[in-house]
GUVOSE-818859 format. One record per residue (C-alpha): residue number from 1; residue in three letters; z, x, y. Coordinates in steps of 0.25 Angstrom, whole numbers, plus 5000, padded with zeros to 4 digits. Layout:
% residues N
<node><pos>NUM</pos><code>ALA</code><up>Z</up><east>X</east><north>Y</north></node>
...
END
This chain:
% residues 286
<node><pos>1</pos><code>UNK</code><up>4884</up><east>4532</east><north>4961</north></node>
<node><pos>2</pos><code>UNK</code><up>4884</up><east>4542</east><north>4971</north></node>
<node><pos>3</pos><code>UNK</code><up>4891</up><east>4552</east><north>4963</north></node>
<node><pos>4</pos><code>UNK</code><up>4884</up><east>4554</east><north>4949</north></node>
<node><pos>5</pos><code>UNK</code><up>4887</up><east>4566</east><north>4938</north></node>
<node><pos>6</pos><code>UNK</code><up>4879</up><east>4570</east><north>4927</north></node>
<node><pos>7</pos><code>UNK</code><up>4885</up><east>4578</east><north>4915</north></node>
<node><pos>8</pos><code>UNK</code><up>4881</up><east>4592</east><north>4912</north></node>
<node><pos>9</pos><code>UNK</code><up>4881</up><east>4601</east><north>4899</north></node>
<node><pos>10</pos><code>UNK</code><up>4894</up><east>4608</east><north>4904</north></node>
<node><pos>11</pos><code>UNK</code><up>4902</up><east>4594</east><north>4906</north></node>
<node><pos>12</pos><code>UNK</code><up>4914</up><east>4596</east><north>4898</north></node>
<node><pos>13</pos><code>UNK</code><up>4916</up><east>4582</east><north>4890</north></node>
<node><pos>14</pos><code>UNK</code><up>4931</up><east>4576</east><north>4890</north></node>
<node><pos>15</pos><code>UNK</code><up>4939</up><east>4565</east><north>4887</north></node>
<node><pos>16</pos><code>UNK</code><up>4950</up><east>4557</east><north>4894</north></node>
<node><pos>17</pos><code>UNK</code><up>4960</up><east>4567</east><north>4886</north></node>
<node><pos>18</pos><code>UNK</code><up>4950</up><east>4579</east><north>4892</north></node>
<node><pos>19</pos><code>UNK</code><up>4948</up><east>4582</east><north>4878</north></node>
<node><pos>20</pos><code>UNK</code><up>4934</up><east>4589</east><north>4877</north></node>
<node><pos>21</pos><code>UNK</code><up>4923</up><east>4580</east><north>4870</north></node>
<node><pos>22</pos><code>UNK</code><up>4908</up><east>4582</east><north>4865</north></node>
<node><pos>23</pos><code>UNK</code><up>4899</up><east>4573</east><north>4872</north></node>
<node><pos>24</pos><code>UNK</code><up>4893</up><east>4563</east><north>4864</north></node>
<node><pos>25</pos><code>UNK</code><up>4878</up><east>4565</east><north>4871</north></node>
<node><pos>26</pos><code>UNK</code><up>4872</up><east>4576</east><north>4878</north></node>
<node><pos>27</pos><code>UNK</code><up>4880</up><east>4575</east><north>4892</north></node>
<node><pos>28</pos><code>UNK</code><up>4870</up><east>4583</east><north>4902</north></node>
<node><pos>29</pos><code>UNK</code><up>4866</up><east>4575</east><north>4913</north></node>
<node><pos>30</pos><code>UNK</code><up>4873</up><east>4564</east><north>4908</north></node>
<node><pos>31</pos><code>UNK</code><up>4884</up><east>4555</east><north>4916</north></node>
<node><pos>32</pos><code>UNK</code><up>4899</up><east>4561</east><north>4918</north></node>
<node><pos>33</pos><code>UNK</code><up>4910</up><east>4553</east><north>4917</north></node>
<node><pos>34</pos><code>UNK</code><up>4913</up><east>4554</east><north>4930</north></node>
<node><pos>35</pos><code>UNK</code><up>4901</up><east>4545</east><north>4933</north></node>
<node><pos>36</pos><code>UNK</code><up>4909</up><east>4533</east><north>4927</north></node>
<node><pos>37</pos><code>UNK</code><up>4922</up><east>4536</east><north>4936</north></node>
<node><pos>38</pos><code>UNK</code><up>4911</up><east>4536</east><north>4946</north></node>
<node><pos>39</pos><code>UNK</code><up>4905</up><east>4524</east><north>4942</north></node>
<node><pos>40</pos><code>UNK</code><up>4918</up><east>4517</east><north>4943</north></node>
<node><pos>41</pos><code>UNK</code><up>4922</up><east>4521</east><north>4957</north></node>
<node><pos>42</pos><code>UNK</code><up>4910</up><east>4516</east><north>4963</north></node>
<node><pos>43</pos><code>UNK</code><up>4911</up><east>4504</east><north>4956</north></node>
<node><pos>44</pos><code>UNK</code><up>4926</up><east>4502</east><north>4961</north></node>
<node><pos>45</pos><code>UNK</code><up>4921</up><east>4504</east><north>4975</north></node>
<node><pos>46</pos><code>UNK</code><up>4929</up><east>4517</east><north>4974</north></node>
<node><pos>47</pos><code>UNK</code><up>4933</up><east>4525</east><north>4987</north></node>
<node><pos>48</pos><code>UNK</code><up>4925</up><east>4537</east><north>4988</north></node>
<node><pos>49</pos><code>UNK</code><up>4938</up><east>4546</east><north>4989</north></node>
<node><pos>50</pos><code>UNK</code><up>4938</up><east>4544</east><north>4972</north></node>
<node><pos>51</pos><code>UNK</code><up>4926</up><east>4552</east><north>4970</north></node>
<node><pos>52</pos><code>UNK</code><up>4932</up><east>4563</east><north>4979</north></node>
<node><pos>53</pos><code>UNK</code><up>4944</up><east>4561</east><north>4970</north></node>
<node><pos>54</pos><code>UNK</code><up>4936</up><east>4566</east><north>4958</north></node>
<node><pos>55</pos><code>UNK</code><up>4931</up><east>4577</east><north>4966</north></node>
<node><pos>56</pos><code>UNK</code><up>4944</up><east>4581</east><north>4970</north></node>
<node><pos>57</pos><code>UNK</code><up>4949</up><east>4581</east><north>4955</north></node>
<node><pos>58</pos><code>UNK</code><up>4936</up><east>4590</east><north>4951</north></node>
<node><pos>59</pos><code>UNK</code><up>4939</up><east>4598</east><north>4959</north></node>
<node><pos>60</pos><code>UNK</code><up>4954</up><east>4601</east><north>4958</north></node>
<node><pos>61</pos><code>UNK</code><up>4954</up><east>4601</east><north>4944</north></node>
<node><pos>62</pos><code>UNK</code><up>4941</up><east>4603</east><north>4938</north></node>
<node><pos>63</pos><code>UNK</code><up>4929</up><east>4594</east><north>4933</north></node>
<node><pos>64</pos><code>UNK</code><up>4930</up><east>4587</east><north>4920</north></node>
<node><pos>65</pos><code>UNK</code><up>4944</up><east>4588</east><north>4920</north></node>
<node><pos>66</pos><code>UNK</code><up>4949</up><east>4573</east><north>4927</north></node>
<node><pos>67</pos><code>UNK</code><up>4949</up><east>4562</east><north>4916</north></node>
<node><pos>68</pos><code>UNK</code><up>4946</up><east>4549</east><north>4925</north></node>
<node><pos>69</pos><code>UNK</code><up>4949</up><east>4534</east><north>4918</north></node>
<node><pos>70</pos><code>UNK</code><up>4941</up><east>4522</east><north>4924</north></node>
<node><pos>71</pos><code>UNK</code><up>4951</up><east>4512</east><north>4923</north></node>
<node><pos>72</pos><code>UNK</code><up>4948</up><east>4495</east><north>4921</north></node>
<node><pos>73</pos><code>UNK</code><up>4963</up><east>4488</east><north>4926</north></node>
<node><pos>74</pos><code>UNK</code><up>4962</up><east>4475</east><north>4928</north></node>
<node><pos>75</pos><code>UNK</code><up>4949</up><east>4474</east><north>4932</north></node>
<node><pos>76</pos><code>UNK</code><up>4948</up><east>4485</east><north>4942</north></node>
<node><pos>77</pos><code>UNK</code><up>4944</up><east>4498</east><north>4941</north></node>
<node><pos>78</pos><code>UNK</code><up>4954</up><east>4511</east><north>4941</north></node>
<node><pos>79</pos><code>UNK</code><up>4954</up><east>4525</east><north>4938</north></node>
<node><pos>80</pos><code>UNK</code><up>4962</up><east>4535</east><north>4933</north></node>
<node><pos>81</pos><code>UNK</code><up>4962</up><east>4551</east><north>4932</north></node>
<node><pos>82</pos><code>UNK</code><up>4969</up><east>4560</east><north>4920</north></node>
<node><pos>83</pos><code>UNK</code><up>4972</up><east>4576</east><north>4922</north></node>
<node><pos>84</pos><code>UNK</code><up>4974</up><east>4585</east><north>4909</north></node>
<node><pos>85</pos><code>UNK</code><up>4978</up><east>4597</east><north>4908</north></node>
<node><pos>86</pos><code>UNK</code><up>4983</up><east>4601</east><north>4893</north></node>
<node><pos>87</pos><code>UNK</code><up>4989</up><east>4612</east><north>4899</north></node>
<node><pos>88</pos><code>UNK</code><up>5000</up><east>4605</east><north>4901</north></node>
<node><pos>89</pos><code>UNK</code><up>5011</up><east>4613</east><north>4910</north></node>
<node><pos>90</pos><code>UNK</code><up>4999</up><east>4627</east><north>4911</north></node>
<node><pos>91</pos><code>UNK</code><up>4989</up><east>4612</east><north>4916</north></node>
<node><pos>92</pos><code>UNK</code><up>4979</up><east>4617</east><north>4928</north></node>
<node><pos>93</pos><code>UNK</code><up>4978</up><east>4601</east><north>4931</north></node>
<node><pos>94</pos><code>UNK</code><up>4991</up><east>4596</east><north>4936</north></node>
<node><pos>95</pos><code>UNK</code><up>4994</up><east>4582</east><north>4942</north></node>
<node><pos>96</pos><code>UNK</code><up>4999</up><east>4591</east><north>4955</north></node>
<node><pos>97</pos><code>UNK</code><up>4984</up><east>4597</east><north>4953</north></node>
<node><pos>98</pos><code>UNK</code><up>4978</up><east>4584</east><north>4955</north></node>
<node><pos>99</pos><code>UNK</code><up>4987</up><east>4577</east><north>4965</north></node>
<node><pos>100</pos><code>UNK</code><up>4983</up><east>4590</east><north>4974</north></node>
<node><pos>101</pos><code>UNK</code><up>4968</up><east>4587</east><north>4972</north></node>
<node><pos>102</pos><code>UNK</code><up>4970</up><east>4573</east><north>4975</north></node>
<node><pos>103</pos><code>UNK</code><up>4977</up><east>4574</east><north>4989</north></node>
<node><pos>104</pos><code>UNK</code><up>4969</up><east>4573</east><north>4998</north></node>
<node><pos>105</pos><code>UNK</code><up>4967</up><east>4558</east><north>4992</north></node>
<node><pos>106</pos><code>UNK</code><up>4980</up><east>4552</east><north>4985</north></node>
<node><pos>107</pos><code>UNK</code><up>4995</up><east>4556</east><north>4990</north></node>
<node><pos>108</pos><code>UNK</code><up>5004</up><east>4558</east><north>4978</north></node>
<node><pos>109</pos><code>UNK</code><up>5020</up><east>4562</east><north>4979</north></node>
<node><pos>110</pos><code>UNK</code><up>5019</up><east>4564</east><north>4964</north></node>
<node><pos>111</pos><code>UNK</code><up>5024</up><east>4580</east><north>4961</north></node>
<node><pos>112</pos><code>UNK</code><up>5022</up><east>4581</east><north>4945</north></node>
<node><pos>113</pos><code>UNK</code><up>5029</up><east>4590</east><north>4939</north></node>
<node><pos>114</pos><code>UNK</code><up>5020</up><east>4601</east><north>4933</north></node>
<node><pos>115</pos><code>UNK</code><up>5029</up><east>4606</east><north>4923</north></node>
<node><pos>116</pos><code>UNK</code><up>5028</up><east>4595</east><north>4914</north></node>
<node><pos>117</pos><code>UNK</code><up>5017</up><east>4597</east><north>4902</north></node>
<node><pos>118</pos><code>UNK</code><up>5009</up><east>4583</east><north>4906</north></node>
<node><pos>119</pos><code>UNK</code><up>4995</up><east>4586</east><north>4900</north></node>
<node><pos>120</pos><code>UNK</code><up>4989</up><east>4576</east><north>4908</north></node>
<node><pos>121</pos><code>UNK</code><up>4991</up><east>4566</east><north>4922</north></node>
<node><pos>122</pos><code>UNK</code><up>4983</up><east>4554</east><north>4927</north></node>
<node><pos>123</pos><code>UNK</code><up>4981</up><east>4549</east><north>4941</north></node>
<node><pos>124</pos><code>UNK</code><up>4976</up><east>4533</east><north>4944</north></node>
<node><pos>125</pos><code>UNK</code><up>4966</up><east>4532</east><north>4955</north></node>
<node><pos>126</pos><code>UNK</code><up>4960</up><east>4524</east><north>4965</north></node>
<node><pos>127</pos><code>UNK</code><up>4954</up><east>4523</east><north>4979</north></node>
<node><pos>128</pos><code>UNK</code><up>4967</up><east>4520</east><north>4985</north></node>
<node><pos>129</pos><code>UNK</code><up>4972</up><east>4534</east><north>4980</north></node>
<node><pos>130</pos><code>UNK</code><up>4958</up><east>4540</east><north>4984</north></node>
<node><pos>131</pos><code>UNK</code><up>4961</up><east>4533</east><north>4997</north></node>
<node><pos>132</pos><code>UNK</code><up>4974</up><east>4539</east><north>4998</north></node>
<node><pos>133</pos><code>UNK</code><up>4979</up><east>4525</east><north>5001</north></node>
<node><pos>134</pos><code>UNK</code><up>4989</up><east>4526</east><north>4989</north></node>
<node><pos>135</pos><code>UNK</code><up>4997</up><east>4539</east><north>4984</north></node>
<node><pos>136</pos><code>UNK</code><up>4994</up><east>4545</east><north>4968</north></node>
<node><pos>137</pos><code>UNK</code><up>5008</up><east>4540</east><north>4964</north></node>
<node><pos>138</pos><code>UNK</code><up>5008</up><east>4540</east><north>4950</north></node>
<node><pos>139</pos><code>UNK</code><up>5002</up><east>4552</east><north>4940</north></node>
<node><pos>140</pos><code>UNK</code><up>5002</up><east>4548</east><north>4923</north></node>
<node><pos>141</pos><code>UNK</code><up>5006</up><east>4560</east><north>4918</north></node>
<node><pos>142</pos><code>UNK</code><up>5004</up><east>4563</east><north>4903</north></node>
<node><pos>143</pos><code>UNK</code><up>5013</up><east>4572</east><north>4894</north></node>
<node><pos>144</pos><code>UNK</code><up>5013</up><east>4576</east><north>4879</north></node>
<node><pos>145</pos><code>UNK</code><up>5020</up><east>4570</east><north>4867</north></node>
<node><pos>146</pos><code>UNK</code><up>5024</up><east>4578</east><north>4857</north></node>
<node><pos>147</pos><code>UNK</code><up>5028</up><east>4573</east><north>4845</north></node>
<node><pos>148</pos><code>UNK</code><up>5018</up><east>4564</east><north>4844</north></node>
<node><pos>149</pos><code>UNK</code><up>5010</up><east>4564</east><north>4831</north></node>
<node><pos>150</pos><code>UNK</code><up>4995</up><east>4562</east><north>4839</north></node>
<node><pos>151</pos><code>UNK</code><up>4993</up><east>4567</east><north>4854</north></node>
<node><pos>152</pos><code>UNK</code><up>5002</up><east>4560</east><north>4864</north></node>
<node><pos>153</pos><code>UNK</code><up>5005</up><east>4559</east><north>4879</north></node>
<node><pos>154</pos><code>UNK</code><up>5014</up><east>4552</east><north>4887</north></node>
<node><pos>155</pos><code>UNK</code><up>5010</up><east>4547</east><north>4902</north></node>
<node><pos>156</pos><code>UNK</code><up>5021</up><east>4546</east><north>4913</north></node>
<node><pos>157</pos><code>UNK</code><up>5017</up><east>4542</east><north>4928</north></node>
<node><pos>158</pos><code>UNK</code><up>5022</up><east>4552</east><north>4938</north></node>
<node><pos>159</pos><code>UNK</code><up>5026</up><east>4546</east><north>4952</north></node>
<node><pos>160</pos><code>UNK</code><up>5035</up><east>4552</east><north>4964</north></node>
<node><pos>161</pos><code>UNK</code><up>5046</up><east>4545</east><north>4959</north></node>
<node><pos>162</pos><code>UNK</code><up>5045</up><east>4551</east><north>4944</north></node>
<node><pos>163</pos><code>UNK</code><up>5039</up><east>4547</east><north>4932</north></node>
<node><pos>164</pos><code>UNK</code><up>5038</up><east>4537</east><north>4921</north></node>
<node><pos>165</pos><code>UNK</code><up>5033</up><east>4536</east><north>4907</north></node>
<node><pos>166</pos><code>UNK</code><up>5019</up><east>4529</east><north>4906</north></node>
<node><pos>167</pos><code>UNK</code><up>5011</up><east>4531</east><north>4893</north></node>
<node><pos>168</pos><code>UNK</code><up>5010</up><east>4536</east><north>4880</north></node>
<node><pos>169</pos><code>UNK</code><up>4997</up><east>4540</east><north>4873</north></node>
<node><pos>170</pos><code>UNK</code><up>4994</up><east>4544</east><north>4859</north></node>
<node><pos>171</pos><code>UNK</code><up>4979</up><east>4549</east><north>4855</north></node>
<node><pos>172</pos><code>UNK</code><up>4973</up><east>4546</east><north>4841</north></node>
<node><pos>173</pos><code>UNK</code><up>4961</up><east>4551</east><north>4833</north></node>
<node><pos>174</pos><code>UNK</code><up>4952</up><east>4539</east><north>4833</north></node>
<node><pos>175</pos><code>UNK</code><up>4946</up><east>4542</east><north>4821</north></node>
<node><pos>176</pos><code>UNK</code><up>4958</up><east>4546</east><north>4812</north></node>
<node><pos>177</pos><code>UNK</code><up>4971</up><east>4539</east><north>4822</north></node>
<node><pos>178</pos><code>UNK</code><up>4965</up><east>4525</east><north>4823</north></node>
<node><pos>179</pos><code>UNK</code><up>4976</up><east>4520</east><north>4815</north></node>
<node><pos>180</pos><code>UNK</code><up>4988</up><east>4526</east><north>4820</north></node>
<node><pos>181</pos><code>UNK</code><up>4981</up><east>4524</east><north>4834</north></node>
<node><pos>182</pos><code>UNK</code><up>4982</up><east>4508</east><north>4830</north></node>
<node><pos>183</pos><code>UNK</code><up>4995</up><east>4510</east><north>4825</north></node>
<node><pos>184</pos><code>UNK</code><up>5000</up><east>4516</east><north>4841</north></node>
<node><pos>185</pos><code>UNK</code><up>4995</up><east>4505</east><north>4847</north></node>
<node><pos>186</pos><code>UNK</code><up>5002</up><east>4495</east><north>4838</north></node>
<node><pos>187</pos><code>UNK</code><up>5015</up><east>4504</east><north>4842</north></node>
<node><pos>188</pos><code>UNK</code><up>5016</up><east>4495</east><north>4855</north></node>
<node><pos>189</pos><code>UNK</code><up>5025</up><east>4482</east><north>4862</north></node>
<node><pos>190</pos><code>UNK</code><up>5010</up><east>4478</east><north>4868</north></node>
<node><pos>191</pos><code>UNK</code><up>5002</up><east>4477</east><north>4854</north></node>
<node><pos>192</pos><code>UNK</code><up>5006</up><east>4469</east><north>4844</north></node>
<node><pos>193</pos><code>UNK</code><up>4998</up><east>4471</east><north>4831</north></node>
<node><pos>194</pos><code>UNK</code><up>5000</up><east>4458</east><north>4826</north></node>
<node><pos>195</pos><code>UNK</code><up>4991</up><east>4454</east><north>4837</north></node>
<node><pos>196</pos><code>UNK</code><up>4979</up><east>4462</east><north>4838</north></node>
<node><pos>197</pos><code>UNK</code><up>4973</up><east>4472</east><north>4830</north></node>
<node><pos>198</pos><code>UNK</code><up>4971</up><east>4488</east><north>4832</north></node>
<node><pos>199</pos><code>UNK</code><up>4957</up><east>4486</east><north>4833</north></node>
<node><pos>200</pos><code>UNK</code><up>4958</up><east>4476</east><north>4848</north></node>
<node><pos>201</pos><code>UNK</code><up>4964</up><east>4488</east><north>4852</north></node>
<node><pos>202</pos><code>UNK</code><up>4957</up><east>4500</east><north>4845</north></node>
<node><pos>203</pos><code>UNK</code><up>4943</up><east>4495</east><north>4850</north></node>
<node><pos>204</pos><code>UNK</code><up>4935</up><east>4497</east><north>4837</north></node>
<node><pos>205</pos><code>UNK</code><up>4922</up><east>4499</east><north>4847</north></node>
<node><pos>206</pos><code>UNK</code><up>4932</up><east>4512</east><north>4850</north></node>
<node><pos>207</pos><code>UNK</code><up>4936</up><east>4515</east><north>4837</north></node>
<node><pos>208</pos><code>UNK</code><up>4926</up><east>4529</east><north>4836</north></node>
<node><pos>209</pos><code>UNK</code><up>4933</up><east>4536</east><north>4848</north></node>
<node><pos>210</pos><code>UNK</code><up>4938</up><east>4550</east><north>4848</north></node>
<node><pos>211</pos><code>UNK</code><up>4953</up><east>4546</east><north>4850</north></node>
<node><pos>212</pos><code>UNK</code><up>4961</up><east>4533</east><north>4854</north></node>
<node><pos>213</pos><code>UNK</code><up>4972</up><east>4535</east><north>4863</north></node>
<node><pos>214</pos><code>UNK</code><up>4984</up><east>4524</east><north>4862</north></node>
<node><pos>215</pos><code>UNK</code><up>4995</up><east>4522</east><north>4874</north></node>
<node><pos>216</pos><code>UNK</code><up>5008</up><east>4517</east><north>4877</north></node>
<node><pos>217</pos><code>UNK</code><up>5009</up><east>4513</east><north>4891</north></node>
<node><pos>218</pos><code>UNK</code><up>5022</up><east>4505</east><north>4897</north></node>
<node><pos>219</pos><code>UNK</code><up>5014</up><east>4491</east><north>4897</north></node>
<node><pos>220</pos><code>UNK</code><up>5004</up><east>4492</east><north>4888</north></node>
<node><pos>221</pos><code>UNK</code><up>4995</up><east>4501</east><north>4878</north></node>
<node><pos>222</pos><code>UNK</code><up>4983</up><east>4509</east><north>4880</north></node>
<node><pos>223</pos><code>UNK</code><up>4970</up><east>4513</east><north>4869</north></node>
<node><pos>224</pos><code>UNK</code><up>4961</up><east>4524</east><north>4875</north></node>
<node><pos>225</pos><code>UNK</code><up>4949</up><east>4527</east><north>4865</north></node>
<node><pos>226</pos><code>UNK</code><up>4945</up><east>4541</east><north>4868</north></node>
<node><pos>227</pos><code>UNK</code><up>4931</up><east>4545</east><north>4866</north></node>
<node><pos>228</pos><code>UNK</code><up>4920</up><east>4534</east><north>4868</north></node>
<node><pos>229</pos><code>UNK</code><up>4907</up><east>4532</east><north>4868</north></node>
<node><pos>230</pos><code>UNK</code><up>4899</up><east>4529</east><north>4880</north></node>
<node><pos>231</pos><code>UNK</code><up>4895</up><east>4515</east><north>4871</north></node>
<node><pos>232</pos><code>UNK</code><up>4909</up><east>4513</east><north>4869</north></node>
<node><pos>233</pos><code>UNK</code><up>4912</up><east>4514</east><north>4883</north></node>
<node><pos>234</pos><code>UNK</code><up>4904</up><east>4503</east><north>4886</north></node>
<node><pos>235</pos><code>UNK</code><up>4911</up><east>4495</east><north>4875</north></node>
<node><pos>236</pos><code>UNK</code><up>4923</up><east>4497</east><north>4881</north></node>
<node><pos>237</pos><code>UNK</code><up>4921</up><east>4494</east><north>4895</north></node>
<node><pos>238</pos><code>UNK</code><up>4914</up><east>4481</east><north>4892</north></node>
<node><pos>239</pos><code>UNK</code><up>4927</up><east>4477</east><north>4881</north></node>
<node><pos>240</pos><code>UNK</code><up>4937</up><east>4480</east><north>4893</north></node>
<node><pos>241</pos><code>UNK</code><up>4929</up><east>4474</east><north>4904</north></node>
<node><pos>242</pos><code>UNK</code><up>4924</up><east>4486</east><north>4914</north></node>
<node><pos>243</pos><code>UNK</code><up>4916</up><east>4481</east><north>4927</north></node>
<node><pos>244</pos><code>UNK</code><up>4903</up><east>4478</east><north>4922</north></node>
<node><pos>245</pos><code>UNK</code><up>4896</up><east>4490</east><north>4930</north></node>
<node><pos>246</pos><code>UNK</code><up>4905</up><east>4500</east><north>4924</north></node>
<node><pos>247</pos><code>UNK</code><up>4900</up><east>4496</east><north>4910</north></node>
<node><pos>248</pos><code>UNK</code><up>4886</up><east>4496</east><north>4916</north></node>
<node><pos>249</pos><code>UNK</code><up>4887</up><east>4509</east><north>4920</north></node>
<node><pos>250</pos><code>UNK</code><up>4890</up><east>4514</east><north>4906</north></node>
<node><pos>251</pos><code>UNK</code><up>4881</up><east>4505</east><north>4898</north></node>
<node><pos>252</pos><code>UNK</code><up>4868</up><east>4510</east><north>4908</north></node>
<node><pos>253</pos><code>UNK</code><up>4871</up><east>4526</east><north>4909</north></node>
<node><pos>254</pos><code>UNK</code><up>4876</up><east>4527</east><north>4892</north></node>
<node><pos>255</pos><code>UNK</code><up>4865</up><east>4537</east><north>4892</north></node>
<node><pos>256</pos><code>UNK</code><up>4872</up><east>4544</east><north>4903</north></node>
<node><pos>257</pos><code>UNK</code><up>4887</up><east>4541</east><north>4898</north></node>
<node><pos>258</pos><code>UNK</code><up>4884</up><east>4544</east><north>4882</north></node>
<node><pos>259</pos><code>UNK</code><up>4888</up><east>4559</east><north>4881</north></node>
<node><pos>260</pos><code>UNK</code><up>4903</up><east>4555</east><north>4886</north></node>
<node><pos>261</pos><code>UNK</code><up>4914</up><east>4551</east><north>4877</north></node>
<node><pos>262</pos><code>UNK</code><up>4924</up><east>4542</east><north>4885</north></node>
<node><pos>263</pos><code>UNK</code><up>4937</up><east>4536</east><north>4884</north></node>
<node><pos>264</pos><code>UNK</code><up>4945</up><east>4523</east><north>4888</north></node>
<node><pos>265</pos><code>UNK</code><up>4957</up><east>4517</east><north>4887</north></node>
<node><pos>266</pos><code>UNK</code><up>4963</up><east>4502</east><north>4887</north></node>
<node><pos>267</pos><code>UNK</code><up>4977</up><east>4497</east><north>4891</north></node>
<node><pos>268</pos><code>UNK</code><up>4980</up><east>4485</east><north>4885</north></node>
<node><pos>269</pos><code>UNK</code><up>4992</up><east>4476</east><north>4880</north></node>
<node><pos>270</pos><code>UNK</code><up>4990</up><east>4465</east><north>4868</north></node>
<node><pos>271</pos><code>UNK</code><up>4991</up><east>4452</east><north>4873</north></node>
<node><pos>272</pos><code>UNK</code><up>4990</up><east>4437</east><north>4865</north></node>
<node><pos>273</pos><code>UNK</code><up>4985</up><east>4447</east><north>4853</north></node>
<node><pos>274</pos><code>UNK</code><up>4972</up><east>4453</east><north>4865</north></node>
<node><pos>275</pos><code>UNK</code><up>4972</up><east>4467</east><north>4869</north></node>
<node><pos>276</pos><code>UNK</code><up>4974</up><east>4464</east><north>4886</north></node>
<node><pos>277</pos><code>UNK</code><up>4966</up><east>4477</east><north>4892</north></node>
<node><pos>278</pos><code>UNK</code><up>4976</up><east>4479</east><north>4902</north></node>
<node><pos>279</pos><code>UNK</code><up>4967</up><east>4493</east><north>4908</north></node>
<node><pos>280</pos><code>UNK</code><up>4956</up><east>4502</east><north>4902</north></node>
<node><pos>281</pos><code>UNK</code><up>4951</up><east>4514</east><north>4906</north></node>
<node><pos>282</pos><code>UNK</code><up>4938</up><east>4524</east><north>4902</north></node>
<node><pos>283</pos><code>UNK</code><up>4938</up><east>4538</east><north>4906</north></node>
<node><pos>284</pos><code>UNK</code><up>4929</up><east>4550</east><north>4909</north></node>
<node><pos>285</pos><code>UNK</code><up>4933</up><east>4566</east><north>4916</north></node>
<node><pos>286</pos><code>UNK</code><up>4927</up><east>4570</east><north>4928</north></node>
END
């Protein structure tokens, strides 16, 4: 790769929430996660204009403070980028922030109002966008939910013409919440639990995670398992499938990866009593 990263002792270390984690290893000189969203593009033949993307975020908004999701769907490649700000209505990263710093690549006629107390936006990416070839005409924007007994956001996808309810997402303690975390996804038209048991879907192999994130979406559900391994990263992208180069990658520079904690994430609908992976992601912060 032409563009390589090495870790230093000042690396902040963060999950996909932004939450602050201790490395698992010694991280100086080691591999940023940003070398796997590297790793990704060239592999996907990716336009050049991505990369300035990246530079372009850093330097509106800070290093260390996009969350990027490699994205498997339907046998392609996909990205993803996720904004926080916990701020919420005093937030310094806005959606209005980061469509300005992507201008000079992507068109958007989106003009969110910053008023509302999201804590937190996404934006999907490709080379068409890098290109300019397609405007950035949805924004996944995420608000609170109070009253709910564990921590709770709601997704809604911004576009000209208004906006729409997408997602909700629930996070449990994996090591006191497995339970009630089963019980959410049991809570769904699109799993049947007379037809498949918590643990197809709450991967055992994933079972020692830091939490487990369960979602509603409008066609199917979602498990993310927050804070991985880098051995069980490799477990997972060989379960779901990933290009065999990207499972190389990992499998030959663990020494390099082993002081990250990661996360992923599958959507999947139950079908004939299988868990059909309908998408998957896993995710780093540059």
């Amino acid at each position: 790769m032409e563009r390589f990263e090495y870790a230093t002792a000042q690396d902040p270390h963060r999950n996909y929430c932004l939450w602050q984690y201790a490395p698992a290893a010694p991280a100086e000189d080691k591999f940023r996660a940003v070398n796997l969203l590297y790793h990704s593009f060239e592999l996907a033949g990716a336009d050049a204009r991505l990369y300035d993307m990246v530079d372009a975020l850093r330097e509106a908004i800070g290093p260390f403070r996009t969350v990027f999701g490699i994205k498997l769907v339907e046998g392609r490649l996909a990205w993803e980028y996720y904004f926080y700000d916990y701020e919420r209505r005093g937030r310094a990263v806005s959606i209005s922030r980061v469509i300005e710093a992507l201008r000079p690549f992507a068109r958007c006629d989106i003009r969110p109002n910053e008023s509302l107390p999201y804590f937190m936006f996404s934006i999907d990416i490709d080379g068409a966008l890098a290109r300019g070839e397609r405007k950035l005409d949805v924004v996944h924007m995420y608000l609170g939910n109070p009253g709910s007994t564990v921590s709770s956001g709601i997704a809604y996808a911004l576009r000209p013409e208004g906006s729409t309810l997408e997602n909700f997402y629930f996070f449990f303690d994996a090591a006191t919440q497995r339970e009630a975390a089963a019980s959410k996804i049991f809570c769904s038209p699109y799993v049947d639990p007379a037809a498949i048991r918590p643990e197809r879907i709450l991967l055992p192999e994933l079972a020692d995670c830091h939490t487990i994130c369960v979602a509603n979406k409008q066609k199917n559900d979602c498990v993310y398992f927050s804070g991985v391994n880098v051995d069980q990263l490799q477990f997972f992208l060989g379960r779901i499938g990933y290009p065999p180069e990207i499972q190389r990658m990992v499998r030959e520079n663990r020494a390099s990866l082993d002081h990250l904690r990661y996360d992923v994430g599958i959507d999947f609908r139950i079908e004939n009593g299988e868990m059909k992976v309908l998408k998957s992601g896993y995710y780093g912060v540059f």
